[in-house]
MARSE-141365 format. One record per atom (N, C-alpha, C): residue in three letters; atom name; x, y, z. Coordinates in pm, whole numbers, plus 50000, padded with zeros to 5 digits. Layout:
N
code;site;px;py;pz
ALA;CA;X;Y;Z
...
! end
This chain:
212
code;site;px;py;pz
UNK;N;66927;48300;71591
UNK;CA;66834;48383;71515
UNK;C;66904;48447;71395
UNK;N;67012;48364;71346
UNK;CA;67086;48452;71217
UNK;C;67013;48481;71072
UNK;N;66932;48349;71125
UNK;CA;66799;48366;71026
UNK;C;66686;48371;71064
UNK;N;66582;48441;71024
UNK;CA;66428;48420;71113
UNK;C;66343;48455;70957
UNK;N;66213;48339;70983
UNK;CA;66159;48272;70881
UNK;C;66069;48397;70850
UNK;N;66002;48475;70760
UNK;CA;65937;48589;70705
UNK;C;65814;48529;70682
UNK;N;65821;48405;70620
UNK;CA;65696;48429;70594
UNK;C;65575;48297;70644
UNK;N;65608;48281;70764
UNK;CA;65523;48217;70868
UNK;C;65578;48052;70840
UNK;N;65696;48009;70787
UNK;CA;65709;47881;70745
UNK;C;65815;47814;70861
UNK;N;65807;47729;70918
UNK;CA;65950;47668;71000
UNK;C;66062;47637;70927
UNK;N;66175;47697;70962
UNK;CA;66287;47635;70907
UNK;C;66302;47470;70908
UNK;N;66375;47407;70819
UNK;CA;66378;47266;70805
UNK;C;66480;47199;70872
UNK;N;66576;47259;70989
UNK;CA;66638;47267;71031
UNK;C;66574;47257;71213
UNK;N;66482;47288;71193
UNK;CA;66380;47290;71343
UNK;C;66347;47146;71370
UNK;N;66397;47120;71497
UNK;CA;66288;46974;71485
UNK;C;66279;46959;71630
UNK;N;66321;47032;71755
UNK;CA;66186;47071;71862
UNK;C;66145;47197;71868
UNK;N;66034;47197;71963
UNK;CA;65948;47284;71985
UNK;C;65898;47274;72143
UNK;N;65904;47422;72189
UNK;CA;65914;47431;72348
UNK;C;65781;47538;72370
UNK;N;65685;47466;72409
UNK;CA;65559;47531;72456
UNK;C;65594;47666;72605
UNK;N;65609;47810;72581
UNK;CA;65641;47871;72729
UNK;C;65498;47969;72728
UNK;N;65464;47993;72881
UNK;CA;65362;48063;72901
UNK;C;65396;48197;72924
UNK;N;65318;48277;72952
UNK;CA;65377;48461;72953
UNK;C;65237;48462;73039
UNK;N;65280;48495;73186
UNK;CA;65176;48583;73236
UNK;C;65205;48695;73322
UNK;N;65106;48766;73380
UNK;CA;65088;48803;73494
UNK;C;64968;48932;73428
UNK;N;64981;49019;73531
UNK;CA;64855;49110;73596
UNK;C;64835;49156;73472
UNK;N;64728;49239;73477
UNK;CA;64637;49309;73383
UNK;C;64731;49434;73328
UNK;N;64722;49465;73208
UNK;CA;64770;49567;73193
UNK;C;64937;49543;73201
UNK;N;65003;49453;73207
UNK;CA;65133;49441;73225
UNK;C;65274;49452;73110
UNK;N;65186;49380;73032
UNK;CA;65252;49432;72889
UNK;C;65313;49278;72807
UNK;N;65192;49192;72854
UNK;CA;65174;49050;72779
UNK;C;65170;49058;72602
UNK;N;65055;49092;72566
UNK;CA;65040;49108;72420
UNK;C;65173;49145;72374
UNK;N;65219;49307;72462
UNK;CA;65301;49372;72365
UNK;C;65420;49293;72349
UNK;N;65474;49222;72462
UNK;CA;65562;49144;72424
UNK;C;65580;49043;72359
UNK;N;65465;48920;72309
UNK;CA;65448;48852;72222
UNK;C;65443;48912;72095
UNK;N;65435;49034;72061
UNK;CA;65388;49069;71940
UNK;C;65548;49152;71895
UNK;N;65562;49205;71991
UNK;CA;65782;49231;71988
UNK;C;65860;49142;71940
UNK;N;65866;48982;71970
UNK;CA;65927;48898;71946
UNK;C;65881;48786;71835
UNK;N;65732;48777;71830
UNK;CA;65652;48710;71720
UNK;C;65742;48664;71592
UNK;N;65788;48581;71521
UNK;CA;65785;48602;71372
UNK;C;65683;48602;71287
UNK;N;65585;48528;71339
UNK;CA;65494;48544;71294
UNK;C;65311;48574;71313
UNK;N;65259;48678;71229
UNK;CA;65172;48760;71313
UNK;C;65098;48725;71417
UNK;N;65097;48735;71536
UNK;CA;65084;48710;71637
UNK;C;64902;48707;71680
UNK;N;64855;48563;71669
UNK;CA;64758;48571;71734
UNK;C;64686;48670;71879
UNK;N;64601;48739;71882
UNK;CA;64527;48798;71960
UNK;C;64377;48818;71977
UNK;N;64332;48779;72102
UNK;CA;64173;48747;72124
UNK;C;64186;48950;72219
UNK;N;64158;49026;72206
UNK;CA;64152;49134;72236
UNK;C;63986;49186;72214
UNK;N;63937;49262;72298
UNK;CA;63808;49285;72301
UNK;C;63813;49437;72409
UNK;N;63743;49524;72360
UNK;CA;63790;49663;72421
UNK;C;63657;49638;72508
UNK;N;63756;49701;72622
UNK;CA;63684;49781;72754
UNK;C;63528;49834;72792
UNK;N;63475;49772;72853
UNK;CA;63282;49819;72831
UNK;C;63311;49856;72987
UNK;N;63153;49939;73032
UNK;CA;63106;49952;73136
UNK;C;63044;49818;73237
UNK;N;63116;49753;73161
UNK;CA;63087;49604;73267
UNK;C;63192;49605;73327
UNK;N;63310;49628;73277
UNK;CA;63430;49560;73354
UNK;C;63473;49679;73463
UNK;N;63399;49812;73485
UNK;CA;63361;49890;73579
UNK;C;63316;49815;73733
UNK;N;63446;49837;73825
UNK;CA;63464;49772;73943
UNK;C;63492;49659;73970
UNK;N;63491;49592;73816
UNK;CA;63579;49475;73811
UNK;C;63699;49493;73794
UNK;N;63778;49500;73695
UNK;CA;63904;49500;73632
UNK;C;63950;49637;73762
UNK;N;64098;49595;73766
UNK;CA;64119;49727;73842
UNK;C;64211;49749;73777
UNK;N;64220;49943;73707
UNK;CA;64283;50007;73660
UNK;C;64382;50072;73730
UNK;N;64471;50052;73829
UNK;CA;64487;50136;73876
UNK;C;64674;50133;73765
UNK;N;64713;50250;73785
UNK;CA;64825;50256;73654
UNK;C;64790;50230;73515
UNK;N;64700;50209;73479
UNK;CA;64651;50131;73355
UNK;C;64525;50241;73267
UNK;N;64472;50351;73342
UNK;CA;64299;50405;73338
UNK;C;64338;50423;73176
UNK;N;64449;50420;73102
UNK;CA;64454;50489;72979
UNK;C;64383;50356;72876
UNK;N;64380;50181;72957
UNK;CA;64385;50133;72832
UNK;C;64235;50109;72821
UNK;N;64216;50032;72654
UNK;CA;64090;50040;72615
UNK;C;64042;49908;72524
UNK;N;64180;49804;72550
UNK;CA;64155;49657;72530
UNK;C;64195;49576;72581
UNK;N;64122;49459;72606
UNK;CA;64186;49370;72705
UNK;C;64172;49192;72664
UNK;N;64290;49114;72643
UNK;CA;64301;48972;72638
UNK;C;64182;48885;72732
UNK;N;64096;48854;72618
UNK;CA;63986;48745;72694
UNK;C;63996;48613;72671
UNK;N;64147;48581;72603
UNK;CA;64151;48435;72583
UNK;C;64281;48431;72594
UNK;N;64351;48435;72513
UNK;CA;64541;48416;72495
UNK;C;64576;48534;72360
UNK;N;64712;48511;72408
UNK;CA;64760;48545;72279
UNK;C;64847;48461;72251
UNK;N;64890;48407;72126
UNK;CA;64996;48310;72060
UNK;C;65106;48385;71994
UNK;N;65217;48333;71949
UNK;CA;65321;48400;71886
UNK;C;65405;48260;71893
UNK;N;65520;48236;71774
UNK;CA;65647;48195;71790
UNK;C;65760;48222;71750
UNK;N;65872;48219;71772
UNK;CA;66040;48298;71762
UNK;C;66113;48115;71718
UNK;N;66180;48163;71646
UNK;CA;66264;48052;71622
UNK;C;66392;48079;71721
UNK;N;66441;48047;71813
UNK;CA;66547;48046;71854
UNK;C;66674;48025;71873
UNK;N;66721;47903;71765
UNK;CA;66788;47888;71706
UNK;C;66769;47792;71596
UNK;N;66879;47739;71531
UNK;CA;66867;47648;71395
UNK;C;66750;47507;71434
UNK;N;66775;47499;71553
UNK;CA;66714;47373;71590
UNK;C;66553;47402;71701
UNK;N;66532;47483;71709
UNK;CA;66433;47486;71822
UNK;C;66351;47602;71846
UNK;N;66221;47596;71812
UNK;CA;66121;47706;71803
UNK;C;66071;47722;71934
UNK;N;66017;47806;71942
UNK;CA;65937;47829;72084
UNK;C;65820;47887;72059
UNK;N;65700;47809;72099
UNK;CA;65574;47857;72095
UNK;C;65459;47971;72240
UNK;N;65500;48074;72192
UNK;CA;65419;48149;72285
UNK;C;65277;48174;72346
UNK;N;65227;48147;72468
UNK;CA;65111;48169;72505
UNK;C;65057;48257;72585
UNK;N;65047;48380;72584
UNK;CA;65013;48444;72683
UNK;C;64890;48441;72744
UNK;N;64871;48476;72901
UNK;CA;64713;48457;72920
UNK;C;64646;48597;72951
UNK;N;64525;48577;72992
UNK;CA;64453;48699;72998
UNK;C;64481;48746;73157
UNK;N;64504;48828;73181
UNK;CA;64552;48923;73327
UNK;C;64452;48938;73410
UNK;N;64297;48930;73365
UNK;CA;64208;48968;73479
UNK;C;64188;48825;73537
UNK;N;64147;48837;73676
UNK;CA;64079;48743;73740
UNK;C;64044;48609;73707
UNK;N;63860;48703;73645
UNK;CA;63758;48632;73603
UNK;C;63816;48563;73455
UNK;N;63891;48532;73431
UNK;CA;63964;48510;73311
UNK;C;64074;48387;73336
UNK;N;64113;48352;73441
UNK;CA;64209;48296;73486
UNK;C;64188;48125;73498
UNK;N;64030;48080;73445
UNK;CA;64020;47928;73480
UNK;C;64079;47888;73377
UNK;N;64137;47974;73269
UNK;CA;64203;47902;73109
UNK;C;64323;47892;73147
UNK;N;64400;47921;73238
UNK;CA;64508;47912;73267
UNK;C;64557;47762;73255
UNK;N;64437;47692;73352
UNK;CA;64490;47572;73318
UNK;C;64495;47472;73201
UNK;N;64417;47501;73064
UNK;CA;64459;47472;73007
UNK;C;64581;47515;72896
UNK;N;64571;47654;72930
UNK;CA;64696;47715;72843
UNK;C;64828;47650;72877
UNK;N;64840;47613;72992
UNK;CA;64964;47561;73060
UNK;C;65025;47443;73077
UNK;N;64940;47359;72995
UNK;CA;64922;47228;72940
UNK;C;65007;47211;72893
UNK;N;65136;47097;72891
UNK;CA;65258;47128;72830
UNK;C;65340;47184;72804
UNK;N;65372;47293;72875
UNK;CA;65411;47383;72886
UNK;C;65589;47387;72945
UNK;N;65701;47391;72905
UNK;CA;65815;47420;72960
UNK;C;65829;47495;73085
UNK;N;65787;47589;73125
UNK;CA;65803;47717;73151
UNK;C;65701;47828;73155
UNK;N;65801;47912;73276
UNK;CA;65674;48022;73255
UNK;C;65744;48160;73258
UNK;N;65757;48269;73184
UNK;CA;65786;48409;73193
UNK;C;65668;48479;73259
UNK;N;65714;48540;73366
UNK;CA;65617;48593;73443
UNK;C;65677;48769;73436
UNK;N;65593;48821;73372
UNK;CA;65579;48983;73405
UNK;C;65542;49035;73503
UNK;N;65610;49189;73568
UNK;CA;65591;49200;73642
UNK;C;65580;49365;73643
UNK;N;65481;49424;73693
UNK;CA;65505;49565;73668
UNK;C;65555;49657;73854
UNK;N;65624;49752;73862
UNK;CA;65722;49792;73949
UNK;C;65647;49941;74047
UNK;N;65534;49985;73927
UNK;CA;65494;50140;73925
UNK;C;65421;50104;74063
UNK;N;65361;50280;74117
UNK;CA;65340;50261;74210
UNK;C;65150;50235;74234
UNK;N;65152;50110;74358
UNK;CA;64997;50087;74282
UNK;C;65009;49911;74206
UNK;N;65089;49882;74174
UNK;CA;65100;49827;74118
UNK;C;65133;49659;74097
UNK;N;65280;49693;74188
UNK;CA;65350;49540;74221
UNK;C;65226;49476;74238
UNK;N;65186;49489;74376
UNK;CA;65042;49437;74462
UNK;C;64985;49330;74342
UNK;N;64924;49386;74267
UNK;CA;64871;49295;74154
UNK;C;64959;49178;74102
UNK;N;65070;49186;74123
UNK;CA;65151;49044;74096
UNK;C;65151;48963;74209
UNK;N;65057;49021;74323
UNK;CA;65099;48841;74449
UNK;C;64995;48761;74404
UNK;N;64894;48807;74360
UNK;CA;64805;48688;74293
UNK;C;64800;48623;74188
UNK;N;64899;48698;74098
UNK;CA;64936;48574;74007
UNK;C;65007;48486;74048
UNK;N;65116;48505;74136
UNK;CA;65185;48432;74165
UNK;C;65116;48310;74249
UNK;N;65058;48363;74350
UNK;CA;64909;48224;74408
UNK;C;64887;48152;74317
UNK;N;64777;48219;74206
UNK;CA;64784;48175;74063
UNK;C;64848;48017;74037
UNK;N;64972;48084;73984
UNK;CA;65085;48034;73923
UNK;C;65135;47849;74017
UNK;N;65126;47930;74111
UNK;CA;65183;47788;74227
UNK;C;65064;47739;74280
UNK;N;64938;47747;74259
UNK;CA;64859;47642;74282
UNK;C;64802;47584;74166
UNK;N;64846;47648;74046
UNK;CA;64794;47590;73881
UNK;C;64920;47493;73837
UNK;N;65076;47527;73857
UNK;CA;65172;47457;73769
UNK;C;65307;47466;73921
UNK;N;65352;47326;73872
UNK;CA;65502;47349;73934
UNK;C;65580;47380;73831
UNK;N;65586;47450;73723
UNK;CA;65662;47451;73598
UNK;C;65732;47543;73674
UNK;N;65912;47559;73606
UNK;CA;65984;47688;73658
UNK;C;65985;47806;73557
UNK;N;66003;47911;73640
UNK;CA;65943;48057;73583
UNK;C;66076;48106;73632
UNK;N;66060;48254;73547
UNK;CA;66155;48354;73546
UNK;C;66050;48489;73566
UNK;N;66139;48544;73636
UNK;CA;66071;48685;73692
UNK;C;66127;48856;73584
UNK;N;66071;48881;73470
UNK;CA;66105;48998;73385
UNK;C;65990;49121;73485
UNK;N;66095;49209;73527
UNK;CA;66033;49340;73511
UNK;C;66029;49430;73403
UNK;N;65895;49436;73360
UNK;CA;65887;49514;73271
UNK;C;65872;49680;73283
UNK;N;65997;49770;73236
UNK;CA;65999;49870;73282
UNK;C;65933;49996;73193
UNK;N;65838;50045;73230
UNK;CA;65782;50171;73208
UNK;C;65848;50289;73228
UNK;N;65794;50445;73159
UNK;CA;65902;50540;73177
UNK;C;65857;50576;73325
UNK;N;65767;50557;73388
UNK;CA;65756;50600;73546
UNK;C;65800;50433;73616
UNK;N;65851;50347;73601
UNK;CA;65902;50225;73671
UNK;C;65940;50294;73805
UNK;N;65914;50228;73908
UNK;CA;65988;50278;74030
UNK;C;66078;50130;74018
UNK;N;66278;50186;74051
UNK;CA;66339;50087;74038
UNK;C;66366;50015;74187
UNK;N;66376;49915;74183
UNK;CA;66370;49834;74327
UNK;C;66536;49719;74253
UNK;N;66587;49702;74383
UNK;CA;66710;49583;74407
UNK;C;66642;49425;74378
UNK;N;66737;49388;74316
UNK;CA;66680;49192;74318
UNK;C;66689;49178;74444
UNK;N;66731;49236;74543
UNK;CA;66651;49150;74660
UNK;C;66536;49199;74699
UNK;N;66531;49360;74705
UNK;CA;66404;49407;74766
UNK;C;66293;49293;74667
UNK;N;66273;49321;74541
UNK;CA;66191;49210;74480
UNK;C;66197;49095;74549
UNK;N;66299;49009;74525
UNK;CA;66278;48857;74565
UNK;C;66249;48889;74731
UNK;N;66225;48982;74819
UNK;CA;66178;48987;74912
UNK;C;66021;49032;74932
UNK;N;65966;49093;74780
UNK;CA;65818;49135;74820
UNK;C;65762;49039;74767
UNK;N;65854;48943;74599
UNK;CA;65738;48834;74602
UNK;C;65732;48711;74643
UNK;N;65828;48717;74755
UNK;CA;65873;48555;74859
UNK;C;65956;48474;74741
UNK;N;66015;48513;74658
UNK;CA;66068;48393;74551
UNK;C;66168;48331;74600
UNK;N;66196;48264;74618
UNK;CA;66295;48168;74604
UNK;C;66477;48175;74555
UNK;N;66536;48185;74617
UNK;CA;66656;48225;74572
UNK;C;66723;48213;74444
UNK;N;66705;48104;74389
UNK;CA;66754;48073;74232
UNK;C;66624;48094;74162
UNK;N;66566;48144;74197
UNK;CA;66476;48230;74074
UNK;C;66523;48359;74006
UNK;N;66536;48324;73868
UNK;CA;66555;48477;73823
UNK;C;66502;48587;73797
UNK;N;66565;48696;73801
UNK;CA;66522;48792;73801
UNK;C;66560;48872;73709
UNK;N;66499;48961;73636
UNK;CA;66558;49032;73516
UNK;C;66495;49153;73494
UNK;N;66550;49236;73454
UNK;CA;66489;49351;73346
UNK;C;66450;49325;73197
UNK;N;66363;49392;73180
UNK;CA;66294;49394;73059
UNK;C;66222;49512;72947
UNK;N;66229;49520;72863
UNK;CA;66109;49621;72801
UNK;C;66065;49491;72694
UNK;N;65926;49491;72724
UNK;CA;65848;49424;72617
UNK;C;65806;49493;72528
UNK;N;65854;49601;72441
UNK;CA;65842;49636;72336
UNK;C;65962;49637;72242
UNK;N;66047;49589;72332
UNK;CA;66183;49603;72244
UNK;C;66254;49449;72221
UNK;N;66260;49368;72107
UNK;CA;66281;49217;72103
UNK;C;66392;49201;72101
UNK;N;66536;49274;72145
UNK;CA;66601;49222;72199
UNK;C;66616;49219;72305
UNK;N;66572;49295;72410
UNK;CA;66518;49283;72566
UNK;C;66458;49104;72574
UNK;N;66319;49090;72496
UNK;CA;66259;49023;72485
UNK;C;66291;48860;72462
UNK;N;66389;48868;72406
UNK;CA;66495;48751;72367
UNK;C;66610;48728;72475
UNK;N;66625;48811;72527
UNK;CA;66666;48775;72661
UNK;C;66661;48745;72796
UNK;N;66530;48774;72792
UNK;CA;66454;48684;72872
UNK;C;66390;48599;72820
UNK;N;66335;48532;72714
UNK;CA;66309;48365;72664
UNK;C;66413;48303;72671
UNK;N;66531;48372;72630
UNK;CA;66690;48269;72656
UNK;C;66685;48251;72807
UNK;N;66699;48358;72904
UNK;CA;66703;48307;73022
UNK;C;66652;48217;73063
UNK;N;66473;48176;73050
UNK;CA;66401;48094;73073
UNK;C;66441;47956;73039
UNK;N;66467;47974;72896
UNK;CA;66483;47832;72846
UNK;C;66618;47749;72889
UNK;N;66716;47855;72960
UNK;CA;66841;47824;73002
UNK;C;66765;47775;73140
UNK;N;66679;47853;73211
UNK;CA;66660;47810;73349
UNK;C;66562;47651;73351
UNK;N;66478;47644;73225
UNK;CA;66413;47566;73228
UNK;C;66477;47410;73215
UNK;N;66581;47459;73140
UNK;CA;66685;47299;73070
UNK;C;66797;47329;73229
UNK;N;66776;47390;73270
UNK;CA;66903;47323;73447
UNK;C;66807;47272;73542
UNK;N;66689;47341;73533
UNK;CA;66561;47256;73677
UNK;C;66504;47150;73600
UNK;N;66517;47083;73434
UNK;CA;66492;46951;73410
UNK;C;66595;46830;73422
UNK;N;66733;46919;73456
UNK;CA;66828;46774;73472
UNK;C;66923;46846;73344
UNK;N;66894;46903;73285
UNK;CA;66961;46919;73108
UNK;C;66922;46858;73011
UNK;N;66775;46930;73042
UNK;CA;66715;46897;72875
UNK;C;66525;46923;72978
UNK;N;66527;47034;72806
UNK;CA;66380;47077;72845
UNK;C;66290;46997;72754
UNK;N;66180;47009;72849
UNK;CA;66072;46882;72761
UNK;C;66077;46957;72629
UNK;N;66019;46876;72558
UNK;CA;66030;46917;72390
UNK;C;65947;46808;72325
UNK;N;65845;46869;72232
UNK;CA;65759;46833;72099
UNK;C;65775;46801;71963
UNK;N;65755;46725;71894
UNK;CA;65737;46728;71760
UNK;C;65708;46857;71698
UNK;N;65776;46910;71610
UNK;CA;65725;46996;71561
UNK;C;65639;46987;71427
UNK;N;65578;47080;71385
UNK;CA;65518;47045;71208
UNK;C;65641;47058;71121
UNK;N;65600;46957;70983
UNK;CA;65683;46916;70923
UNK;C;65701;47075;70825
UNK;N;65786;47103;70782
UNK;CA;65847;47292;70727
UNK;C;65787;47326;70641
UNK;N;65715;47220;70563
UNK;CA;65576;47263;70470
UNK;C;65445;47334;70525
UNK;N;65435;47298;70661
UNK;CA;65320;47337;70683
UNK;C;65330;47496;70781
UNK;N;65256;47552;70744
UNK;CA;65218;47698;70828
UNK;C;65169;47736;70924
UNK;N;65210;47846;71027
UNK;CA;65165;47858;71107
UNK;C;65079;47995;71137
UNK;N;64958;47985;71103
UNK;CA;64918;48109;71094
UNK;C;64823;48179;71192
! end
């Protein structure tokens, strides 16, 4: 990242491109982290809060917010001289969740958020259901920490969400992009050792064209 492109153009120096997904629960802090790391302005389908989603959506840690992802959000980071990464985040509620499968369509990878507060974890065992009956893609586990985070051990975690031993686990703040960059490196490191050494990868657009 010694250079990162300003004004929405690919470096000419890029020539793959690694599709990764960003999910988990409602309220977790998806957007904000695509929009932390973005170079460029970061697509968002956002639509504020009505008296419909009353006993649907569950607020619990969350009663403050007042918009919510009804489709994806997009973003991409150049990651290094050679290889962009295209971001997809999905929408956190439920009733929202049949796009998953196509968001995940090609997809490398998955960064899975996770929130810690109390009230809270709970809402990440169903993404994770989610997750493993939609994709065998490999994922990385970011807790994203809030100023009330209750802190828990990588094992107590890898013991409440059954993961798997070589799954990682990390800290995070998704508002801060170098947090944020360290967990897409992790991923993409974890993603290129569970393909053999070497993560699937795309054509990218040719450096003339924009991504807006």
């Amino acid at each position: 990242m010694d250079s990162v492109p300003s004004d929405g153009y690919l470096p000419g120096s890029v020539t793959k491109s690694v599709k990764i997904l960003v999910v988990g629960s409602f309220g977790v802090g998806k957007t904000t982290l695509i929009g932390a790391i973005s170079e460029i302005t970061p697509l968002r389908t956002e639509e504020i809060l009505t008296q419909v989603s009353e006993g649907v959506d569950d607020l619990t840690g969350v009663a403050g917010k007042r918009t919510t992802t009804v489709a994806m959000d997009f973003g991409r980071i150049t990651l290094n001289e050679s290889l962009a990464l295209y971001l997809f985040g999905t929408p956190g509620q439920r009733r929202f969740w049949d796009l998953w499968e196509g968001l995940a369509s090609g997809a490398a990878g998955v960064l899975v958020l996770v929130d810690t507060r109390p009230g809270r974890l709970e809402a990440s065992f169903e993404v994770f259901d989610q997750l493993e009956l939609g994709t065998q893609m490999p994922f990385v586990v970011a807790v994203n920490h809030f100023p009330d985070t209750v802190r828990h051990s990588v094992d107590e975690l890898r013991t409440a969400l059954d993961l798997l031993p070589e799954t990682p686990i990390l800290d995070c703040d998704a508002r801060d992009r170098a947090s944020v960059l360290h967990a897409l490196t992790t991923l993409v490191e974890y993603a290129v050792e569970s393909a053999g050494g070497s993560a699937p990868a795309q054509n990218v657009p040719a450096p003339q064209e924009v991504v807006s």
